[in-house]
PDB file of N, CA, C and O in Angstrom, chain B, residues numbered from 101:
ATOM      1  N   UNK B 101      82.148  97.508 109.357  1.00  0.00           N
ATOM      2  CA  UNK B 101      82.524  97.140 110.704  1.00  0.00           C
ATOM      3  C   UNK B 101      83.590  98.118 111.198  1.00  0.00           C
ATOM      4  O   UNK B 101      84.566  98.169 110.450  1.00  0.00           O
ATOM      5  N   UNK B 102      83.644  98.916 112.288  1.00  0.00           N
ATOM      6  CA  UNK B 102      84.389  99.333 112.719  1.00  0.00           C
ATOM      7  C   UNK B 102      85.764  98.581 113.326  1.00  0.00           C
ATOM      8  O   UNK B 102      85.705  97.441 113.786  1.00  0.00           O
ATOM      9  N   UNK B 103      86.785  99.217 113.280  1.00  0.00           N
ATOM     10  CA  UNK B 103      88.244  98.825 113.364  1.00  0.00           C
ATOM     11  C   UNK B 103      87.900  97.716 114.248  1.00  0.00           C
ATOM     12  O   UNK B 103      87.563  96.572 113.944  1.00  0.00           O
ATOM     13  N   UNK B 104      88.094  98.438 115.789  1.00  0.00           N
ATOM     14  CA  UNK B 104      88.530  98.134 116.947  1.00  0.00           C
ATOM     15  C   UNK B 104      87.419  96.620 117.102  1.00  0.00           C
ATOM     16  O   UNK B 104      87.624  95.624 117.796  1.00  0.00           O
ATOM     17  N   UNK B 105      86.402  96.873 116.313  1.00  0.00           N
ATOM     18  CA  UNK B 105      85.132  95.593 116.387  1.00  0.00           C
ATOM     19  C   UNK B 105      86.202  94.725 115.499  1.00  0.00           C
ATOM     20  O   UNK B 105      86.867  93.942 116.177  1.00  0.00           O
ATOM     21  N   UNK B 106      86.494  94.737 114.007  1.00  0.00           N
ATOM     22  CA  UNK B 106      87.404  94.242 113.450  1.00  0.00           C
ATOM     23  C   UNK B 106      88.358  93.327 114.600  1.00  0.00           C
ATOM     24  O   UNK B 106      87.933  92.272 115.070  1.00  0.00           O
ATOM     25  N   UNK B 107      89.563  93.847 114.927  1.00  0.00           N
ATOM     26  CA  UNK B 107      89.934  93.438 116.088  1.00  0.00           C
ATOM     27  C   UNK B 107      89.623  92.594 117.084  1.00  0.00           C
ATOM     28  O   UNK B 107      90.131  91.473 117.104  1.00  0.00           O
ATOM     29  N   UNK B 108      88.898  92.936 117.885  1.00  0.00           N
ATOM     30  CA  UNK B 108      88.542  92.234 118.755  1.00  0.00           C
ATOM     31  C   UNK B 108      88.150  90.750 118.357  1.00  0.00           C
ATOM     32  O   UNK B 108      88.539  89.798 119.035  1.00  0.00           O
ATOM     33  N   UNK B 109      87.274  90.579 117.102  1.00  0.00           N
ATOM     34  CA  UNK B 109      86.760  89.440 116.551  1.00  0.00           C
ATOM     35  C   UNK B 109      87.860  88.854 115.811  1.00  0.00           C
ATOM     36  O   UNK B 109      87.566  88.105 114.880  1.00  0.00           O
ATOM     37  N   UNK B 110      89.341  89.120 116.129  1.00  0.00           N
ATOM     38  CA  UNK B 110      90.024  88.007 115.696  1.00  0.00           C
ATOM     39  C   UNK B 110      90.377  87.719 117.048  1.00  0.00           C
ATOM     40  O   UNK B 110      90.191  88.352 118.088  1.00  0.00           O
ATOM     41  N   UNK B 111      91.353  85.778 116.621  1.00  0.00           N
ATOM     42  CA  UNK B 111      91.737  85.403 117.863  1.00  0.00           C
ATOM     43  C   UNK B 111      93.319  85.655 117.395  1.00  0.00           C
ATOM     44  O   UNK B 111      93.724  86.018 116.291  1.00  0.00           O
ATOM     45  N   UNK B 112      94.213  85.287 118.810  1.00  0.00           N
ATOM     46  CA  UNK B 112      95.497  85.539 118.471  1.00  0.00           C
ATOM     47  C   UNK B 112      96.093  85.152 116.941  1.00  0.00           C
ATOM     48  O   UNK B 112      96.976  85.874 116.479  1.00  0.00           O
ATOM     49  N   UNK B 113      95.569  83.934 116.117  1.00  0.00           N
ATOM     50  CA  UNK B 113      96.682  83.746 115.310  1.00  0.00           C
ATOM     51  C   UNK B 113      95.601  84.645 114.042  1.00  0.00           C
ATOM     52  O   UNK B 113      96.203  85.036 113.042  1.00  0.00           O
ATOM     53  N   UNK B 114      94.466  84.862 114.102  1.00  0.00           N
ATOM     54  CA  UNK B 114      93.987  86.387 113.158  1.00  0.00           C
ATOM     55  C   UNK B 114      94.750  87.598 113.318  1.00  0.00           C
ATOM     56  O   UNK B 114      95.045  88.416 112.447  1.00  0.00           O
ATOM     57  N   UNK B 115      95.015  87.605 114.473  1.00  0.00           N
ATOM     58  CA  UNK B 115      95.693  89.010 115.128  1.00  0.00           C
ATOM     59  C   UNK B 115      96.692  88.828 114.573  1.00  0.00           C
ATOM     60  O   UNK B 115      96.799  89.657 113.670  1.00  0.00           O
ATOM     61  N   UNK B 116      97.853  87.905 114.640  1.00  0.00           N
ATOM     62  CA  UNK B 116      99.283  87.973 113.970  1.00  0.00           C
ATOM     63  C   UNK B 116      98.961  88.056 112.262  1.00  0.00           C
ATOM     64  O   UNK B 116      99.366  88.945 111.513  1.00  0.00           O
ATOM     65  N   UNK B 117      98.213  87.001 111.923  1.00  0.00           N
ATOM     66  CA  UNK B 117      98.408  87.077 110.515  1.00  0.00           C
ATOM     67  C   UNK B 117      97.701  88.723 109.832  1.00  0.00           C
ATOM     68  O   UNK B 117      98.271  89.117 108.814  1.00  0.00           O
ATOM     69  N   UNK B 118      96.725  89.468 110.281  1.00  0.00           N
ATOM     70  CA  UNK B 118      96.447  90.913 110.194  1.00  0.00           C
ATOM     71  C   UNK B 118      97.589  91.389 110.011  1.00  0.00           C
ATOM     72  O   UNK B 118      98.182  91.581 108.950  1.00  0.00           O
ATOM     73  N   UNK B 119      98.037  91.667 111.506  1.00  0.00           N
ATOM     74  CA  UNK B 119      99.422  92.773 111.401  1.00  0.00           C
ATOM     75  C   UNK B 119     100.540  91.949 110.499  1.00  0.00           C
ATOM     76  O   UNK B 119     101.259  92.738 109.886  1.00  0.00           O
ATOM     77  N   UNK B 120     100.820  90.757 110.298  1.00  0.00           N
ATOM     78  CA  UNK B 120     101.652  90.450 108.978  1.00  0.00           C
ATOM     79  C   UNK B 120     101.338  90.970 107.650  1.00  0.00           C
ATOM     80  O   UNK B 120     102.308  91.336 106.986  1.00  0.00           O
ATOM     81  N   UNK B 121     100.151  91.077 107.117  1.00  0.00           N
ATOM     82  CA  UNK B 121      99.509  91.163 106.226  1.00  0.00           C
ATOM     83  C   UNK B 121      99.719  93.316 106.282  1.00  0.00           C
ATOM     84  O   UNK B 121     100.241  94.086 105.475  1.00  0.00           O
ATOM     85  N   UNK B 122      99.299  93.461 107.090  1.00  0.00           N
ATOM     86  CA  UNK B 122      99.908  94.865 107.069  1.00  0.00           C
ATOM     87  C   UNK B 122     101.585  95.371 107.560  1.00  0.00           C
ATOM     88  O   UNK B 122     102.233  96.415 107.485  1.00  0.00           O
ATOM     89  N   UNK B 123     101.693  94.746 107.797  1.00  0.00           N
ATOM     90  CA  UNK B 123     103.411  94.474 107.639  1.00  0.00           C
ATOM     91  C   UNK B 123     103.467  95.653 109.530  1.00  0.00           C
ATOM     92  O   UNK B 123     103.401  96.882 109.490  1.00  0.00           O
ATOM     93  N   UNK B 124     103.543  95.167 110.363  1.00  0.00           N
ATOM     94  CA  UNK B 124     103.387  95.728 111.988  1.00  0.00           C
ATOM     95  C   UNK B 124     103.521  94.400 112.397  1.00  0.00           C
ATOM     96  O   UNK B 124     103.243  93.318 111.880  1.00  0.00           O
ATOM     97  N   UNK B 125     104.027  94.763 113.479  1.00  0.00           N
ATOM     98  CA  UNK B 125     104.215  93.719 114.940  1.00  0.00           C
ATOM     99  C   UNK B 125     102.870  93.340 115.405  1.00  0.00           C
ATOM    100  O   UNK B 125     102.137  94.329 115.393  1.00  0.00           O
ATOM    101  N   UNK B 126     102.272  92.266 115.814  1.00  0.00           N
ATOM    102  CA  UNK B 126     101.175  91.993 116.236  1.00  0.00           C
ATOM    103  C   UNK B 126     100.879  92.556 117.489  1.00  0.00           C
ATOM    104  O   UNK B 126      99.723  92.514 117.911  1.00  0.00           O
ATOM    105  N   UNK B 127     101.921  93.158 118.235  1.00  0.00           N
ATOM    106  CA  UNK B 127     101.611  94.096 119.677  1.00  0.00           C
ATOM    107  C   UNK B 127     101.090  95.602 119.167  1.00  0.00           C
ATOM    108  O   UNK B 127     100.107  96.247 119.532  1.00  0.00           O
ATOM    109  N   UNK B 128     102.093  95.906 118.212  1.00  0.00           N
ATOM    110  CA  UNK B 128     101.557  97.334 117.865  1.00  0.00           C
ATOM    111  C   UNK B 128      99.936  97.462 117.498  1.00  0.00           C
ATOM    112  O   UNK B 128      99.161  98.323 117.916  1.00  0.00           O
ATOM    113  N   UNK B 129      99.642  96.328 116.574  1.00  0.00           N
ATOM    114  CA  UNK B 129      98.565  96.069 116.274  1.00  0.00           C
ATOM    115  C   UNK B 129      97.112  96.334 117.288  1.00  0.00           C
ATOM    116  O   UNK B 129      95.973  96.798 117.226  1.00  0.00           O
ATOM    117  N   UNK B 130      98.111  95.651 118.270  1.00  0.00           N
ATOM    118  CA  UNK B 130      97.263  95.486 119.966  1.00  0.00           C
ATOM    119  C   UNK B 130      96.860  96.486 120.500  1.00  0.00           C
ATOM    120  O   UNK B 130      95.722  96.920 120.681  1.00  0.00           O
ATOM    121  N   UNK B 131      97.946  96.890 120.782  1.00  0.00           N
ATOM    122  CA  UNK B 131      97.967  98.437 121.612  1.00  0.00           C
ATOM    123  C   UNK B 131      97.681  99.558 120.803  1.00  0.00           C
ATOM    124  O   UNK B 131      96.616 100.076 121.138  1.00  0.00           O
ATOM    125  N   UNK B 132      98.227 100.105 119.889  1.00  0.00           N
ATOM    126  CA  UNK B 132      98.547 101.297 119.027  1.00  0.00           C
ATOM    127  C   UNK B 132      97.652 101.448 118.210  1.00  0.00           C
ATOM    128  O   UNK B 132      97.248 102.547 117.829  1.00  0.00           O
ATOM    129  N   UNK B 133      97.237 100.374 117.845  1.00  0.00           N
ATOM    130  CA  UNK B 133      96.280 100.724 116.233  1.00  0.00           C
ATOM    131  C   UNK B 133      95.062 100.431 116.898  1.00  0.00           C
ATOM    132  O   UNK B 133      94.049 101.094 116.676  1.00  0.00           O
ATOM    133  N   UNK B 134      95.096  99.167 117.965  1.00  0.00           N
ATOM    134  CA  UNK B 134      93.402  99.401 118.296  1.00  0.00           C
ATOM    135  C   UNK B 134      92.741 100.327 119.316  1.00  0.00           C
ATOM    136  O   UNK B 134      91.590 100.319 119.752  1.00  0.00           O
ATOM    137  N   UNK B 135      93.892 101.217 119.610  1.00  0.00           N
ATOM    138  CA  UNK B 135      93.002 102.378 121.152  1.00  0.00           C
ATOM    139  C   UNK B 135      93.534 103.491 119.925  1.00  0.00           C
ATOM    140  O   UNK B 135      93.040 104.481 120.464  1.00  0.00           O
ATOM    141  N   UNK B 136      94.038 103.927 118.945  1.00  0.00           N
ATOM    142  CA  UNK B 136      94.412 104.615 118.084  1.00  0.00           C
ATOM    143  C   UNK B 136      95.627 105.564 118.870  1.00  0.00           C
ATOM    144  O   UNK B 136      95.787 106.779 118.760  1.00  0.00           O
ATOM    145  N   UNK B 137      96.364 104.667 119.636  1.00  0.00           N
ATOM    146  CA  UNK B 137      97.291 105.969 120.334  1.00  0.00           C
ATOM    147  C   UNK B 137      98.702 106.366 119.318  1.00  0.00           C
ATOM    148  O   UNK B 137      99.582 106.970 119.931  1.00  0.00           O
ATOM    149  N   UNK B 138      98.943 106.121 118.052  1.00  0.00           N
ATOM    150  CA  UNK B 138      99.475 106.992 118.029  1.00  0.00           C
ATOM    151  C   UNK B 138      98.925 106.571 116.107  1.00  0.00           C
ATOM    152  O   UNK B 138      98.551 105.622 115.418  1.00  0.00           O
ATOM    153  N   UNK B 139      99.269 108.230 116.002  1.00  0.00           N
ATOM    154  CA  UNK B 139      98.701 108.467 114.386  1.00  0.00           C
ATOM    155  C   UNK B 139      99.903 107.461 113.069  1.00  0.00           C
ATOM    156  O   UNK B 139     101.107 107.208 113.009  1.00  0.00           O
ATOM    157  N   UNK B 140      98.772 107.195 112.286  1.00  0.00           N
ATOM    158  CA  UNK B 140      98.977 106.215 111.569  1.00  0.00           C
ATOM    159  C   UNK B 140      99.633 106.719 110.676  1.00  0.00           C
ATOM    160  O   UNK B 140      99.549 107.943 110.777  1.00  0.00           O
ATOM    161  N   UNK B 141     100.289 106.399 109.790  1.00  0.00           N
ATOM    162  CA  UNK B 141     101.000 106.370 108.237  1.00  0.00           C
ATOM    163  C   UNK B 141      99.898 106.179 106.719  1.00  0.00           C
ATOM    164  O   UNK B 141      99.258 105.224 106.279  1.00  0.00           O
ATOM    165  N   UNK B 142     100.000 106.933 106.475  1.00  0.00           N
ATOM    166  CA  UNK B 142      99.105 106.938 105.516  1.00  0.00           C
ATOM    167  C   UNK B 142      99.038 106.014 104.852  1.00  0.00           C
ATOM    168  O   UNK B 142      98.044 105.811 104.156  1.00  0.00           O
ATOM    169  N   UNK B 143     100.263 105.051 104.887  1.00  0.00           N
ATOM    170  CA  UNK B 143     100.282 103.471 104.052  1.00  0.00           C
ATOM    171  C   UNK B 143      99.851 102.535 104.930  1.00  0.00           C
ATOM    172  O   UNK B 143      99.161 101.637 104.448  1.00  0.00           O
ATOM    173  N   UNK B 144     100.156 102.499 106.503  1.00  0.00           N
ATOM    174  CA  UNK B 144      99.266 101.831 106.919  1.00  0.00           C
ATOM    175  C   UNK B 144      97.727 101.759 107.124  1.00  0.00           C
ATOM    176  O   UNK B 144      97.100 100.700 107.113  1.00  0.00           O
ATOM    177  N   UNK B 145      97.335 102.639 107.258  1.00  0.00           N
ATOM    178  CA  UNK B 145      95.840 103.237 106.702  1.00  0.00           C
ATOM    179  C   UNK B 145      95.028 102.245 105.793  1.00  0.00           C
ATOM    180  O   UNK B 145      93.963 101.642 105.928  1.00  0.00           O
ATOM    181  N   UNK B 146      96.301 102.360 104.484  1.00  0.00           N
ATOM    182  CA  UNK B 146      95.842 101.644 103.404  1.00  0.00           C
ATOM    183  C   UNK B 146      95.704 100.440 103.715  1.00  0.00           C
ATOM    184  O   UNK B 146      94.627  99.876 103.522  1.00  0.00           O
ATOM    185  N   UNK B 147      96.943  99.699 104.351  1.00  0.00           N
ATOM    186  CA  UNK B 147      97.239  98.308 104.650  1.00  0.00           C
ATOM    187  C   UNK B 147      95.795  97.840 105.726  1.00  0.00           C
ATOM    188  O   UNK B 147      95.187  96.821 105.400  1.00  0.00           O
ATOM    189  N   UNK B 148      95.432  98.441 106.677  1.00  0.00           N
ATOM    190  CA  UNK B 148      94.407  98.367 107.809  1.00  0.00           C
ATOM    191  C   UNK B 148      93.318  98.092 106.340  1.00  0.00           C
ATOM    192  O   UNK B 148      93.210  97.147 105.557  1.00  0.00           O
ATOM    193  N   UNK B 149      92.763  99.170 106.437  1.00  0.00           N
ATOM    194  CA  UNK B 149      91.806  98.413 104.947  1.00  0.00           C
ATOM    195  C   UNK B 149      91.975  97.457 104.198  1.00  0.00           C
ATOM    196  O   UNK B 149      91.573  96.298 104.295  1.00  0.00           O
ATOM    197  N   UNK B 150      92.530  97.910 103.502  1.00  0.00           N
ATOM    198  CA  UNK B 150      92.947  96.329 102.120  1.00  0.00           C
ATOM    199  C   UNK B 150      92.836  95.008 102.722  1.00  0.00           C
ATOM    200  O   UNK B 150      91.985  94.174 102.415  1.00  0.00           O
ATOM    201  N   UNK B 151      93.931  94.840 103.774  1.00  0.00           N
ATOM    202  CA  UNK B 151      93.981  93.644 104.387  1.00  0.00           C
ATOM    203  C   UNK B 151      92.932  93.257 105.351  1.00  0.00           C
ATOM    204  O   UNK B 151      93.114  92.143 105.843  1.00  0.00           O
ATOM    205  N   UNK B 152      92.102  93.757 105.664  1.00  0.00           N
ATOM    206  CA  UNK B 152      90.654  93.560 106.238  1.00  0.00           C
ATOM    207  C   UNK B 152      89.942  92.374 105.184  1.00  0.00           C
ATOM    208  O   UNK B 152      89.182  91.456 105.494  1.00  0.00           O
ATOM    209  N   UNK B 153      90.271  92.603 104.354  1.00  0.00           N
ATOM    210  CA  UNK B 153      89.601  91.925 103.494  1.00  0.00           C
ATOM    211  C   UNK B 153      88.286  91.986 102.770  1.00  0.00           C
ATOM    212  O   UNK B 153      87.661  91.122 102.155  1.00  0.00           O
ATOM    213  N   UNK B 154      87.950  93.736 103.113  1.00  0.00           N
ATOM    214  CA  UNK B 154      86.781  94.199 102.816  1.00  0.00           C
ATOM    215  C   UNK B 154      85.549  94.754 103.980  1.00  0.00           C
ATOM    216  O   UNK B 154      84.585  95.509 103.855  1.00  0.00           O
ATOM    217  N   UNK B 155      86.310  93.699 105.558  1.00  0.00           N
ATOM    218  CA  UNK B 155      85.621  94.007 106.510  1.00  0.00           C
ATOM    219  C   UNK B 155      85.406  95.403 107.313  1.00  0.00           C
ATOM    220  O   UNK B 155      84.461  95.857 107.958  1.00  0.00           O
ATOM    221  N   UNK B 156      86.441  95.785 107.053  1.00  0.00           N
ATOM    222  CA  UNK B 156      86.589  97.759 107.473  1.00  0.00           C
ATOM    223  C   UNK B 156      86.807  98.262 106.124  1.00  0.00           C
ATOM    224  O   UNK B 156      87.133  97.607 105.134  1.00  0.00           O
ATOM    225  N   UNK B 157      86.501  99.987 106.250  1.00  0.00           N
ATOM    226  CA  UNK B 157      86.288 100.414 104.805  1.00  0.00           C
ATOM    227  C   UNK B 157      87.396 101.916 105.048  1.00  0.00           C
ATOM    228  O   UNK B 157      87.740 102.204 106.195  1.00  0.00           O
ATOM    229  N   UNK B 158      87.666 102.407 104.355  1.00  0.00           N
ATOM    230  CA  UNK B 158      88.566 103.824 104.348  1.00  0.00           C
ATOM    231  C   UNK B 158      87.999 104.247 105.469  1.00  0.00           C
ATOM    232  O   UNK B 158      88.477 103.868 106.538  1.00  0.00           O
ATOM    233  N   UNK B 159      87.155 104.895 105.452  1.00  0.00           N
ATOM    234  CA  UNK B 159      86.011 105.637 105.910  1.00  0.00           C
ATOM    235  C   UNK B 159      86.241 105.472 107.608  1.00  0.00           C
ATOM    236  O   UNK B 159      86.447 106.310 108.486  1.00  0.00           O
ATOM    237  N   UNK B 160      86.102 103.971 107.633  1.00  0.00           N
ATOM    238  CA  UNK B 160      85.743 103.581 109.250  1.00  0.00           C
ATOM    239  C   UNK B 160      87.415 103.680 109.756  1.00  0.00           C
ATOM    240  O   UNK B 160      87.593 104.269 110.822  1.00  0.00           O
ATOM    241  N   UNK B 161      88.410 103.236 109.177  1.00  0.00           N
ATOM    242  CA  UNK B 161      89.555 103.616 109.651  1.00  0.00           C
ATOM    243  C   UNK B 161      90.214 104.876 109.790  1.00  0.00           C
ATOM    244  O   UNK B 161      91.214 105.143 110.456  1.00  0.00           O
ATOM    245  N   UNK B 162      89.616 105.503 109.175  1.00  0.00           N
ATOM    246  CA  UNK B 162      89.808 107.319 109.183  1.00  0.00           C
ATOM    247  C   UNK B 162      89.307 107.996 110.664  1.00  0.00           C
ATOM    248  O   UNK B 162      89.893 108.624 111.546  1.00  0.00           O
ATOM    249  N   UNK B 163      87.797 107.493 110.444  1.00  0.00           N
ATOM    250  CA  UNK B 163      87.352 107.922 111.703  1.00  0.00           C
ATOM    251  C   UNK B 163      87.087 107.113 113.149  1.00  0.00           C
ATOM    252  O   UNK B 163      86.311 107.294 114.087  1.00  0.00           O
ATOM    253  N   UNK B 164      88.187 106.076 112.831  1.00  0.00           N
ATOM    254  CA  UNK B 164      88.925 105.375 114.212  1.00  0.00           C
ATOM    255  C   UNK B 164      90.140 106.079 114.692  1.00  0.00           C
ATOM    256  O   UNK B 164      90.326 106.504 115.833  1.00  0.00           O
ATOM    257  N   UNK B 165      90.961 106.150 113.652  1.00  0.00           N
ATOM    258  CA  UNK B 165      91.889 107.616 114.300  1.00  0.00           C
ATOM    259  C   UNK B 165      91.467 109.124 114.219  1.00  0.00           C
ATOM    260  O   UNK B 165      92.317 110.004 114.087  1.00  0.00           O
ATOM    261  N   UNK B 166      90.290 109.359 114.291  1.00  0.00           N
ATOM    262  CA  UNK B 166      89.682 110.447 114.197  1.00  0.00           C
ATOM    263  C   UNK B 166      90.658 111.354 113.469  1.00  0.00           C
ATOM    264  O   UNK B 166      91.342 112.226 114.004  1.00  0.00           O
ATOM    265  N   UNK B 167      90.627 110.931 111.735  1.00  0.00           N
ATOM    266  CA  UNK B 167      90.957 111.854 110.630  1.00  0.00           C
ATOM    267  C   UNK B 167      89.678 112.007 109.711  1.00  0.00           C
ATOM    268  O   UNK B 167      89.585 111.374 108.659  1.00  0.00           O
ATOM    269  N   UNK B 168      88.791 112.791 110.110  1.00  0.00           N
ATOM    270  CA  UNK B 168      87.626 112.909 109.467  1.00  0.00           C
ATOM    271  C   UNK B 168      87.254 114.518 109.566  1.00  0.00           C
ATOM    272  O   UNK B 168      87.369 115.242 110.555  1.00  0.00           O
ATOM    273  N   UNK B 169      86.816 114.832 108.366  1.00  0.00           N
ATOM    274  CA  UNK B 169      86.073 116.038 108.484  1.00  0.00           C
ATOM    275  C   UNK B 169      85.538 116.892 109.454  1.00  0.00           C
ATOM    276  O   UNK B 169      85.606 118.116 109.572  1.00  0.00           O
ATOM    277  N   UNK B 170      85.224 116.394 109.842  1.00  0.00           N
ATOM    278  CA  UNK B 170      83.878 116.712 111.131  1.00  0.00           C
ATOM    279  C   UNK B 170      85.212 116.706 112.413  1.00  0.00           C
ATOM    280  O   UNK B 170      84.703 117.392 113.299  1.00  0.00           O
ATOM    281  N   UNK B 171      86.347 116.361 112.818  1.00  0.00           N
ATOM    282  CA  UNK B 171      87.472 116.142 113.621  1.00  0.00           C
ATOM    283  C   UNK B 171      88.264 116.807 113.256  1.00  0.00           C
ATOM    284  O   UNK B 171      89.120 116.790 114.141  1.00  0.00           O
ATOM    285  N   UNK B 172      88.621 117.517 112.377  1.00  0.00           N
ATOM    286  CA  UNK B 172      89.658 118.102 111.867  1.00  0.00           C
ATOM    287  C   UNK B 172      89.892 119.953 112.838  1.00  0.00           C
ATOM    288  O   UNK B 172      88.921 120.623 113.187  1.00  0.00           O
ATOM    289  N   UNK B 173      90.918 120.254 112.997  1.00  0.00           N
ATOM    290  CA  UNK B 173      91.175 121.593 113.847  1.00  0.00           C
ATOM    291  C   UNK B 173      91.875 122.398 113.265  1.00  0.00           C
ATOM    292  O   UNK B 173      92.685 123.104 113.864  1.00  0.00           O
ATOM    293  N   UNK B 174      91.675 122.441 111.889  1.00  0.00           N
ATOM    294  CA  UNK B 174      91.946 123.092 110.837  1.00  0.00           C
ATOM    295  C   UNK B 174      91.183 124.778 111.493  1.00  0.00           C
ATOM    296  O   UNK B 174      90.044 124.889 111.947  1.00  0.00           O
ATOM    297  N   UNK B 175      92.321 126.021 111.337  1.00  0.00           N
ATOM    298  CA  UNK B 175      91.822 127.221 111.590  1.00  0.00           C
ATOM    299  C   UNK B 175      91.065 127.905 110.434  1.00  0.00           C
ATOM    300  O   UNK B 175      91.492 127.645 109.309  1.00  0.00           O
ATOM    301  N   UNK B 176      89.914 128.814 110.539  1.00  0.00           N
ATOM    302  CA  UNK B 176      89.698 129.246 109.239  1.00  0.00           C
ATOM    303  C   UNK B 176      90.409 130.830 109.344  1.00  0.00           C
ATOM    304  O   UNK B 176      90.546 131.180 110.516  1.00  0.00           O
ATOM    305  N   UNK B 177      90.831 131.734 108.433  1.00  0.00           N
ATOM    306  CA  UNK B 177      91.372 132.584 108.323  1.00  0.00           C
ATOM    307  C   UNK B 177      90.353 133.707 108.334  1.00  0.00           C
ATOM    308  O   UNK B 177      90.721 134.875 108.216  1.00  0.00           O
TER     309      UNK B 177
END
């Protein structure tokens, strides 16, 4: 399941207990992590997964903040 689908399919007190569970404010949660506006912490990353409970995977949270291979603007020399 993608993040932002994640998200949406909770109701407010899913939404708080999530961002508790990943240790964030349930607004940041709101705003920040679900339009991906600002880049994540590599521990929250982890926390977004884990605490999904299996429902989002590395993978899909990577390429919700577009940190994926295929996104990357890495120069070649």
């Amino acid at each position: 399941m993608r993040l932002r689908d994640y998200i949406n399919c909770l109701d407010a007190e899913g939404i708080k207990a999530y961002a508790e569970r990943c240790r964030i404010a349930p607004s940041y949660l709101r705003l920040h992590v679900k339009y991906a506006s600002k880049d994540p912490s590599v521990s929250l990353i982890k926390s977004l997964t884990w605490e999904s409970e299996g429902c989002v995977s590395l993978a899909e949270v990577l390429e919700h903040f577009g940190i994926t291979e295929n996104n990357s603007t890495s120069k070649v020399a």
